[in-house]
N, C-alpha and C positions, 0 to 999 in steps of 0.2 A: 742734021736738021736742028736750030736752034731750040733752046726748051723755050715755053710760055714764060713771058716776064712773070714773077710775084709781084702783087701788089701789099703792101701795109698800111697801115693808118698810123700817125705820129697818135701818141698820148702824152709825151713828157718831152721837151728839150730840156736836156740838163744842161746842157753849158757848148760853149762854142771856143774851138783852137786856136790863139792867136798865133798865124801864117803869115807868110811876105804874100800866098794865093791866097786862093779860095776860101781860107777859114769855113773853116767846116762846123756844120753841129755835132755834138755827140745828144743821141734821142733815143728815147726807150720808146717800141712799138706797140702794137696790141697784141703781139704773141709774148711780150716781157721778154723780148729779147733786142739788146745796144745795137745801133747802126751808128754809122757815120754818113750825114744827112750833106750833101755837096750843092750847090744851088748856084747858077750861073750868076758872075756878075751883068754881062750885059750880052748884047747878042752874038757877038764872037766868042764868047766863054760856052753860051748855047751850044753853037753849032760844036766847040770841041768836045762836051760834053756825049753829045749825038755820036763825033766820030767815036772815043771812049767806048760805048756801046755795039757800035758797029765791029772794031777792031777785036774786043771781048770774043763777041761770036763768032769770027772768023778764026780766031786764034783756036778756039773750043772745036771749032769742023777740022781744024790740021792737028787737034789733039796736044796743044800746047797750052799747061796749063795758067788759068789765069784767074783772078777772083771772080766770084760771084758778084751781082748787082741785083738792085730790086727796085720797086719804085716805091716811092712815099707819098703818102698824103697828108699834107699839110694842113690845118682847118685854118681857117681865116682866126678864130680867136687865138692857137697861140703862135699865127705872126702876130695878132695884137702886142700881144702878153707876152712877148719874146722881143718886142722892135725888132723884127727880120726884116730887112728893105727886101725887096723884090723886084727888079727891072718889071718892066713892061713890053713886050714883044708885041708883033706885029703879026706871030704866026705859033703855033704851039706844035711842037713834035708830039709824036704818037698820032 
């Protein structure tokens, strides 16, 4: 049986990886503890993302093991205060 997703609230982005992907953030949560914050670039990036999640928990039920993930919340003010672009979808997973 898959566990409950964790949810978090972003409080900090510190800074972002420069990658050929995803460039990721590196953000500090509201438990004061680092993630690596991953954001699709457009809606195929989405859907890998999805698979990503999907494959996790399948892997976790055959007992192979594989990172953890959680979700993040983002607040509108720091994608302000960070310039994070954000595509626009058509549909939102979960």
């Amino acid at each position: 049986m898959p566990n409950k997703v964790k949810y978090k609230k972003v409080i900090l982005v510190d800074s972002q990886y420069q990658t050929d992907g995803h460039a990721p953030y590196k953000i500090l949560a509201d438990d004061y503890e680092y993630y690596v914050l991953k954001l699709p670039k457009n809606q195929a990036d989405l859907i890998s993302i999805q698979k990503e999640v999907i494959c996790s928990e399948l892997l976790k039920v055959w007992e192979i093991v594989t990172p953890n993930y959680l979700w993040l919340k983002l607040s509108e003010v720091l994608i302000k205060e960070n310039n994070i672009k954000l595509p626009v979808f058509n549909y939102n997973f979960g």
